[in-house]
TIVO-95104 format. One record per residue (C-alpha): x negated, y negated, z negated. Coordinates in steps of 0.2 Angstrom, whole numbers, padded with zeros to 4 digits, always signed. Layout:
! TIVO-95104
XYZ;...
***
This chain:
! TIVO-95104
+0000+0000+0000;-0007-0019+0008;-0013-0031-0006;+0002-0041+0001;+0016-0029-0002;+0011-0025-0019;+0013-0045-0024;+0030-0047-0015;+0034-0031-0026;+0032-0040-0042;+0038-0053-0037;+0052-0046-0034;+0052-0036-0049;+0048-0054-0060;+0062-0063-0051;+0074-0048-0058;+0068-0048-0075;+0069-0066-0075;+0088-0068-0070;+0090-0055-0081;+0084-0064-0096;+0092-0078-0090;+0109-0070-0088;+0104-0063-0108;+0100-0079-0112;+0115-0088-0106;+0127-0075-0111;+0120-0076-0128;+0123-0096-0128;+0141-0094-0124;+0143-0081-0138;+0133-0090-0150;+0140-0107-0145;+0153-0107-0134;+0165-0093-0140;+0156-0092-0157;+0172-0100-0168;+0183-0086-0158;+0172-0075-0164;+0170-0082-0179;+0188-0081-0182;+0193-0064-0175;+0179-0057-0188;+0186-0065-0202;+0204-0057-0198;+0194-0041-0198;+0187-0041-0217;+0198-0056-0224;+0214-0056-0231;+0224-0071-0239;+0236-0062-0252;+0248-0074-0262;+0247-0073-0280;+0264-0075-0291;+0263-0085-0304;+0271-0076-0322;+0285-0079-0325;+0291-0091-0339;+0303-0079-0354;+0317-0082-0358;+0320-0086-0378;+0340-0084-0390;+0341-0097-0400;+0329-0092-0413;+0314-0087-0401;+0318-0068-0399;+0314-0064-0381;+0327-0061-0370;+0319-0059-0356;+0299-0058-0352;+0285-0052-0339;+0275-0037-0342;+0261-0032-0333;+0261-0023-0317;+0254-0017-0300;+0258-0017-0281;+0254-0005-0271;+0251-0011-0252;+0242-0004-0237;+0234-0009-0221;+0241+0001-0209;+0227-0004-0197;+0214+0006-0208;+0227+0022-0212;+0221+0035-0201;+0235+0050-0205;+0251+0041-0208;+0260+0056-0211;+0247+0064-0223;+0245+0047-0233;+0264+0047-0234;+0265+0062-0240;+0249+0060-0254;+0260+0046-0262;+0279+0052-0259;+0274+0060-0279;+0265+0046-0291;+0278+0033-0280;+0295+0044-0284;+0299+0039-0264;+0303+0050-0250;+0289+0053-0238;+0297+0049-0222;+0300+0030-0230;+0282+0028-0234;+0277+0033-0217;+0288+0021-0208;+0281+0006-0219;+0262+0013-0213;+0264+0013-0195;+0271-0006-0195;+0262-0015-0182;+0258-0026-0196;+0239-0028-0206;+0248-0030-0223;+0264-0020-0231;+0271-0019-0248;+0273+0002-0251;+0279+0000-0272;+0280-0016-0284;+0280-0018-0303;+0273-0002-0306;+0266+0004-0323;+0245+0005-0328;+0251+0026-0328;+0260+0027-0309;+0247+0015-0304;+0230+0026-0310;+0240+0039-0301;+0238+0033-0285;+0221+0024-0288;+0215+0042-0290;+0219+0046-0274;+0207+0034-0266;+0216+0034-0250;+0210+0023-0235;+0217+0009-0230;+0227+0009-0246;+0226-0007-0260;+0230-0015-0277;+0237-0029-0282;+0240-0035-0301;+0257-0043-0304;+0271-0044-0319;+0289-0034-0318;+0302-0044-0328;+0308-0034-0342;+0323-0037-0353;+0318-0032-0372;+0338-0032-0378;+0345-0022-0364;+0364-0026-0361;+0359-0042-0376;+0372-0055-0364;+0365-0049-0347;+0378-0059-0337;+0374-0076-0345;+0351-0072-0343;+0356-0064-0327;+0341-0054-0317;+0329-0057-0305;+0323-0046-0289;+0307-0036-0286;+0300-0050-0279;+0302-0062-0294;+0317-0072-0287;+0331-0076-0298;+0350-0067-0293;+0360-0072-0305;+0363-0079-0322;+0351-0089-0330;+0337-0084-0322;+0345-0090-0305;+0351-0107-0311;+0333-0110-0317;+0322-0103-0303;+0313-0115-0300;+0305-0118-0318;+0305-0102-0323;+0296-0096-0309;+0281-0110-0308;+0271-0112-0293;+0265-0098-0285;+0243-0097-0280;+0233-0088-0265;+0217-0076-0268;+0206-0074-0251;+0198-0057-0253;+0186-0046-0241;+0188-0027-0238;+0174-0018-0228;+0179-0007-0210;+0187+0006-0222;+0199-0005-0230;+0189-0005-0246;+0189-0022-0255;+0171-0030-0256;+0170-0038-0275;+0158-0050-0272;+0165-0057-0259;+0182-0062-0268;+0185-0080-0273;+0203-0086-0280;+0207-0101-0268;+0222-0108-0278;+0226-0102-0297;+0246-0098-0300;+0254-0113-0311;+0263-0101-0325;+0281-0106-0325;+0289-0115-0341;+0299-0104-0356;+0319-0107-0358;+0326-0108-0377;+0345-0103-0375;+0357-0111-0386;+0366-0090-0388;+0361-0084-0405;+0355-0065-0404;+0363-0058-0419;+0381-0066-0415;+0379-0061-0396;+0376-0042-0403;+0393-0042-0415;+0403-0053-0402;+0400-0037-0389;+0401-0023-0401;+0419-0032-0407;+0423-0035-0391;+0419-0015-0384;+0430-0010-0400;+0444-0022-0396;+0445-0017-0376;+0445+0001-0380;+0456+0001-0396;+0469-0010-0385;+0468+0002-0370;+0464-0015-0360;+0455-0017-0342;+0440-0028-0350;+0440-0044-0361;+0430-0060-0365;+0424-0068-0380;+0414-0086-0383;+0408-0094-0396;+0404-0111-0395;+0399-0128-0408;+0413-0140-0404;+0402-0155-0409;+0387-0151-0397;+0393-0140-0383;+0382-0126-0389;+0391-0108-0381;+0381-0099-0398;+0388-0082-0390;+0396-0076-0374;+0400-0058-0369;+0412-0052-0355;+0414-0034-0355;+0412-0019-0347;+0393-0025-0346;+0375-0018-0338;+0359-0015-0341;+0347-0028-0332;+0335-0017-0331;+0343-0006-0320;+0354-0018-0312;+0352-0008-0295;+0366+0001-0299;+0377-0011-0308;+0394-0017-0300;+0393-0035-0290;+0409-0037-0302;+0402-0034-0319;+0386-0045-0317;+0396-0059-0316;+0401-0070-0332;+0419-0069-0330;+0420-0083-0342;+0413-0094-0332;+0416-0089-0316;+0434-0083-0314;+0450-0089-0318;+0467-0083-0327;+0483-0092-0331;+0480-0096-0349;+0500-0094-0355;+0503-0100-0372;+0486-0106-0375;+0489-0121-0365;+0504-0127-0375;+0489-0137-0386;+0487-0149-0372;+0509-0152-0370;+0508-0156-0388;+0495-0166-0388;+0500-0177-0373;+0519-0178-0383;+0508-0184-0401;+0494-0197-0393;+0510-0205-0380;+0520-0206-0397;+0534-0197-0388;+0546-0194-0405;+0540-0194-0421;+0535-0178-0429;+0548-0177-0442;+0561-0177-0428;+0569-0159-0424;+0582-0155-0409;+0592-0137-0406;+0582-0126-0396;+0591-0113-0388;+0579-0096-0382;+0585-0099-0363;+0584-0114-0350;+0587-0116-0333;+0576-0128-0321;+0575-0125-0301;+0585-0112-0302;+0576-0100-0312;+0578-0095-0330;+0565-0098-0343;+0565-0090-0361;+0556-0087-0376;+0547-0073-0379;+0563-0063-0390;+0581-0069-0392;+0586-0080-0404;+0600-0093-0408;+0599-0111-0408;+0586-0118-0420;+0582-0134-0424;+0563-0136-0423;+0548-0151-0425;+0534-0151-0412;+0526-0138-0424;+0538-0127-0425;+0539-0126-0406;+0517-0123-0407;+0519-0113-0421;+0531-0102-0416;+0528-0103-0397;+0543-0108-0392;+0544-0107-0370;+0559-0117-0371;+0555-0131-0385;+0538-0132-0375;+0548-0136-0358;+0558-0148-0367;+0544-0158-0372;+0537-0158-0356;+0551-0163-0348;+0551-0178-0362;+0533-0181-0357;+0536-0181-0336;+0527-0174-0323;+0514-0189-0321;+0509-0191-0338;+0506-0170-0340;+0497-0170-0325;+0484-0183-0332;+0483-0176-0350;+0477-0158-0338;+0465-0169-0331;+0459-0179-0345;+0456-0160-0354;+0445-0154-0337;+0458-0143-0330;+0454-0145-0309;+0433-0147-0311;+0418-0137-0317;+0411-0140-0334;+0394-0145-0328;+0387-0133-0340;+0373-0129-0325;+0379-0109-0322;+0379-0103-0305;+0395-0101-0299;+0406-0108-0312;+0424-0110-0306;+0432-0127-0306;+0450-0119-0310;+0465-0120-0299;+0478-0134-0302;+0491-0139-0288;+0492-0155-0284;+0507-0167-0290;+0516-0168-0275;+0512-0147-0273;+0523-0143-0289;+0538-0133-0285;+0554-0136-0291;+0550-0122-0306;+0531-0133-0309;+0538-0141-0327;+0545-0127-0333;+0527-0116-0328;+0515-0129-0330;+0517-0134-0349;+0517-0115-0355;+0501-0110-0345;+0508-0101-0330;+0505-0111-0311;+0488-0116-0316;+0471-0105-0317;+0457-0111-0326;+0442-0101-0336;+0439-0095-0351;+0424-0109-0355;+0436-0123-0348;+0451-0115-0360;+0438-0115-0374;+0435-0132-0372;+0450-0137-0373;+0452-0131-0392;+0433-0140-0393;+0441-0157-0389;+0453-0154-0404;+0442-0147-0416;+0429-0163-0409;+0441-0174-0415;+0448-0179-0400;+0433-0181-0391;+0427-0169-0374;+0410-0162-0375;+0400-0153-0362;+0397-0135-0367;+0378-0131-0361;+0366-0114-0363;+0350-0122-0364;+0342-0129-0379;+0328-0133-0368;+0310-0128-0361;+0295-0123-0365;+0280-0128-0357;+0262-0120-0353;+0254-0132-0367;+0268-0124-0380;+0278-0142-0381;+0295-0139-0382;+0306-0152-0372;+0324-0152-0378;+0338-0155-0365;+0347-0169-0359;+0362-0175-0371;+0376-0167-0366;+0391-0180-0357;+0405-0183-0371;+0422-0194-0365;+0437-0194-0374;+0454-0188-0373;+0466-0190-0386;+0460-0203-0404;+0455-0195-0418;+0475-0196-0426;+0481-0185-0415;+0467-0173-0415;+0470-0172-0434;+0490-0169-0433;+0486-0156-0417;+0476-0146-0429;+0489-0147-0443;+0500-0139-0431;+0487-0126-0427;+0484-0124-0443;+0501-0121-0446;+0505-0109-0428;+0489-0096-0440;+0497-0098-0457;+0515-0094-0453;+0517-0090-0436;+0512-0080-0418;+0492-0080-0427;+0493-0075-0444;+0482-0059-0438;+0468-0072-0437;+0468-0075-0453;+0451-0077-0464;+0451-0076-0482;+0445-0091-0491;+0444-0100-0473;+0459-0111-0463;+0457-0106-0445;+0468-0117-0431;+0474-0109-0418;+0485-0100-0405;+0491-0086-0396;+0494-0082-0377;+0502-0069-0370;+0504-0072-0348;+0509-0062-0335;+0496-0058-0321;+0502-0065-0306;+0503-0051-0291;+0489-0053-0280;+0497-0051-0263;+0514-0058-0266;+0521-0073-0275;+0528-0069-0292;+0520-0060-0308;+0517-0041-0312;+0520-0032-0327;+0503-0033-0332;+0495-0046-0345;+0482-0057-0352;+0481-0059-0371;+0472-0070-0380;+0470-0081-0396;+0458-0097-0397;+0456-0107-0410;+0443-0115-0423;+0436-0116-0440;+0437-0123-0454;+0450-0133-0449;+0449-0146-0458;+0430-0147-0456;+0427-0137-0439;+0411-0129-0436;+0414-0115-0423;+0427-0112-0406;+0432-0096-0402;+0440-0088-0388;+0445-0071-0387;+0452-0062-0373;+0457-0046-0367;+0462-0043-0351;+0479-0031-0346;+0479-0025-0365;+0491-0010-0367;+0497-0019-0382;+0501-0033-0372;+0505-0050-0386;+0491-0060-0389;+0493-0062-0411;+0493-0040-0410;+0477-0036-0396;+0467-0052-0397;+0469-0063-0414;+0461-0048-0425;+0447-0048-0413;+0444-0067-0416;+0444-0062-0434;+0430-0049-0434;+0420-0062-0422;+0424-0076-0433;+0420-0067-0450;+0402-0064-0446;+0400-0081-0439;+0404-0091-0453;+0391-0077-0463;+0379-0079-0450;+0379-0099-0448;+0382-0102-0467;+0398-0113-0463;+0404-0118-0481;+0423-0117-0484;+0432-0134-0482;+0449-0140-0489;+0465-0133-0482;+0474-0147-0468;+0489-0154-0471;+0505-0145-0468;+0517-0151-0455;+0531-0163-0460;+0548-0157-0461;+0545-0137-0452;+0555-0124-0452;+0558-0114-0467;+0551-0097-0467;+0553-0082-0477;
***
C-alpha cells in the first residue's frame, strides 16, 4: 500500500472519530444542557414522592374534660403499583394481616396510578404484620384513627368522622374545620425497588394540629338521660324517644339523647336514620305542650284577668269540624289555669279565639316557631308553620293545641326555657368553647337573648305550670321536696301520605325546675308509645331524668310558687 493511500486512510479514519466525538459531544450538551431539567424532572418522579401529611385531630371534651372523642395512633398502608411486580401474589400476601378480599387488593395494585391507599387507621399489631412481609413496592405511612372512648356516650350530638379524617355528622361536622387543623406535606425518596431512602427524607411543611372542643353536655347526666330514656321506650312499647336537658339561663343543652342510638366506632353499619339527632333535626306536632305559648300570649296582651272563669263545655265546633277534650265532661267553669292545668282542648280554643289569629301568629314567632335556633348543628330544622293567609278554616282550633304546626324537640324545649328565663329567649348552644395548641381555652361567643313575654307574666305562666304538675295531667312528674312546672302532650301523628291523623301518638311532658327558682329544662319524649297520654309514658321519665340532675348539679330546693287565684276545686 502507496505512502499516499495510507494518509487518505487515516484521514479518513480521523475525520470519523472526530464527527463521532463531536456528535458525543454535542449529544451530551443537549442532555446536559438542553433537556437536562426534563431529565431532571422525569428522575425526580422516579425516586420522589410528595405524600400529604394529616394533621391530628383536635378531641373532643363533656363538659368536665372527659374525652369524647380523640385520635390514636395509626398506620396506612399504600403501594406503588409501578414497583409491584405480581399483583396477584402481593394481593394475596396481604388479603390476611388486612381482613380484605384478595381480588379487591389486586384491583387497587394494577391502578395505572404511582400511589394507592390499600388500608388506613390500622393498629401497631396489623401494621408489624404486613411490615414483615417486606413486599415490594409496598409502603408506610403514620397517621391517627379517631376513636370514641364512651362508645354510644351521645353519638348523634359528637357525630363521626370518615377514614380519611373528614367530619360526617354531628359535631365533628359542624366544626371541621377547627377540629381538623391544617393539613402538612413530607417529600420522601424510595430507591428502583420502591424502598424508602431515610436519608434522603426531609418534611417540607409540618401539620398545624387542629384546636380541642369543650362541650357544654355533662357525661354523667348524658349516661342516666339514655339509660332512662332506653327503660322508658321499652317499658312504654314506643318506636323511640328524645330527651334534653338544658340551663334556661345560658342556653347550655347539659344532655341530649335520641334513641335507638350507635356506636361511632362502627358507624359503618349504623342506620342514616339513627345518626341523626332527632331533636334537632326533625319535627313533630308538639300537641298539648304548646298550649304554654296560647296562655301566655292571653296573660302578657291582658286578655281577661286571671280570676275570671267561663263554662267550658268538652266539645266545639269551628270550620265544620268538631273539637273535644281529651274525656267527656260537663260544663265547668274554669280560669286560664284550670284550662293549662287540666288541658282543656276546648277552653284552649276559646282563648285563642279571644286572642285572634294575628296576635297567635306573632306570639309563635316571637317564641322561634318558623326558624332554626342558631345553635350551630348541622341540619337543624327550622320547624313547619303555615303562613297566615295558609290557615284553614279548622287553623284556630289546631294551631293553639299544638296540631297544624311542626317544630323540634330543641325549639319546644325552648319554649319552656323562655318561661323558666323569666320571659326572656336564650339561644341553646353545645359548645363551651376551644382549645388551642398552646392549651388556652377560648370560651364561646355569648349566646343571642331577646325577649318575649315581661317578667310578670313569665311568673304567673309558671304558677300555672306549677299548678297543671301539682293537681293536674303532670302529677307523675312529681319530685319530692322540689316544685317542677310543667306540661303534658299527648298528639296524634299525622298520616304521612294523606291529610288527616293516624292512630298513632307522640307523648311528651316538658317542664322545669325549681319553679320558683329554675335551674334545669327538660324535655321528654317518646315517640308512638303503646301507652299513648303524655302524664302516663313520658312525665315519669322526666322524673327519673330530673332526680339525678338536681343530685348531679347540686340545685338547692327553692320555695313553692304561688297558687293560682280562684281554680277549680279538686278532690
Amino acid at each position: 500500500m502507496s505512502s499516499r493511500a495510507a494518509v487518505r486512510r487515516l484521514v479518513a479514519l480521523l475525520t470519523v472519530f472526530v464527527l463521532g466525538l463531536t456528535g458525543i459531544a454535542v449529544r451530551l450538551v443537549v442532555l446536559q444542557v438542553k433537556d437536562a431539567s426534563a431529565f431532571q424532572a422525569l428522575a425526580r418522579d422516579q425516586r420522589v414522592r410528595t405524600i400529604e401529611l394529616l394533621a391530628p385531630r383536635g378531641t373532643i371534651f363533656d363538659r368536665g374534660g372527659e374525652e369524647l372523642a380523640m385520635s390514636l395512633p395509626a398506620t396506612a398502608v399504600f403501594a406503588d403499583p409501578s414497583f409491584v411486580q405480581d399483583p396477584a401474589r402481593t394481593a394475596r400476601a396481604l388479603a390476611g394481616p388486612l381482613r380484605m378480599k384478595a381480588e379487591v387488593i389486586e384491583a387497587r395494585l394494577r391502578q395505572p396510578s404511582r400511589f394507592v391507599y390499600l388500608a388506613r387507621g390500622l393498629d401497631d399489631d396489623v401494621a408489624g404484620r404486613v411490615r414483615d412481609l417486606e413486599l415490594r413496592g409496598i409502603g408506610f405511612l403514620d397517621e391517627s384513627r379517631r376513636y370514641y372512648p364512651a362508645g354510644v356516650m351521645a353519638p348523634q350530638v359528637v357525630g363521626f368522622v370518615g377514614i380519611d379524617g373528614q367530619g360526617l355528622a354531628g359535631i365533628e361536622l359542624q366544626y371541621q374545620a377547627a377540629l381538623a387543623g391544617r393539613p402538612g406535606e413530607v417529600i420522601r425518596e424510595q430507591d428502583p425497588d420502591g424502598r424508602w431512602i431515610p436519608q434522603a427524607g426531609r418534611e417540607a411543611t409540618p401539620p398545624v394540629p387542629g384546636e380541642d372542643l369543650v362541650l357544654t353536655i355533662d357525661k354523667e347526666l348524658q349516661f342516666v338521660a339514655q339509660r332512662a330514656l332506653a327503660d322508658a321506650v321499652k317499658r312504654n312499647g314506643a318506636k323511640g324517644g328524645t330527651v334534653l336537658v338544658m340551663d334556661p339561663s345560658t342556653g347550655e343543652i347539659l344532655a341530649l339523647a335520641d334513641y335507638p342510638w350507635f356506636d361511632p366506632n362502627t358507624y359503618d353499619g349504623a342506620h342514616p336514620e339513627i345518626t341523626r339527632a332527632k331533636a334537632i333535626t326533625d319535627v313533630f306536632e308538639p300537641g298539648s305542650v304548646n298550649k304554654v305559648i296560647t296562655a301566655s300570649a292571653a296573660v302578657e296582651e291582658r286578655l281577661f284577668p286571671l280570676t275570671e272563669s267561663w263554662p267550658i263545655p268538652d266539645t266545639h265546633m269551628l270550620g265544620g269540624h268538631l273539637f273535644s277534650d281529651s274525656h267527656p265532661h260537663p260544663v265547668e267553669q274554669m280560669t286560664l289555669a284550670d284550662i293549662i292545668a287540666f288541658s282543656s282542648n276546648v277552653g284552649t280554643i276559646l282563648t285563642a279565639d279571644r286572642l285572634g289569629q294575628p296576635r297567635l301568629a306573632s306570639y309563635l314567632a316571637r317564641f322561634g316557631y318558623g326558624r332554626p335556633t342558631g345553635i350551630e348543628f348541622p341540619g337543624e330544622a327550622p320547624g313547619i308553620v303555615p303562613a297566615q293567609d295558609e290557615w284553614w278554616s279548622t287553623g284556630m282550633g289546631s294551631i293553639p293545641i299544638g296540631q297544624g304546626v311542626a317544630v323540634t324537640p330543641l325549639q319546644m324545649a325552648c319554649v319552656y326555657a323562655t318561661i323558666a328565663n323569666g320571659g326572656e329567649w336564650v339561644q341553646p348552644r353545645l359548645v363551651r368553647g376551644r382549645i388551642d395548641d398552646a392549651g388556652s381555652f377560648h370560651p364561646a361567643a355569648p349566646p343571642q337573648r331577646h325577649r318575649v313575654v315581661s317578667a310578670d307574666t313569665a311568673a304567673r305562666v309558671t304558677e300555672m305550670l306549677a299548678y297543671a304538675v301539682q293537681v293536674g295531667t303532670g302529677t307523675e312528674a312529681n319530685i319530692d321536696g322540689y316544685w317542677v312546672a310543667g306540661k303534658t302532650g299527648t298528639a296524634r301523628k299525622p298520616l304521612e301520605d294523606a291529610r288527616g291523623y293516624s292512630d298513632k301518638h307522640v307523648a311528651s311532658f316538658i317542664g322545669f325546675l325549681p319553679a320558683s327558682n329554675p335551674s334545669l329544662v327538660i324535655a321528654a319524649i317518646l315517640d308512638e308509645p303503646t301507652t299513648v297520654y303524655g302524664g302516663v309514658a313520658a312525665a315519669p321519665l322526666f322524673r327519673e331524668v330530673a332526680h339525678f340532675a338536681l343530685a348531679r348539679l347540686r340545685v338547692p330546693a327553692a320555695p313553692p310558687p304561688a297558687t293560682p287565684p280562684h281554680v277549680k276545686p279538686t278532690d
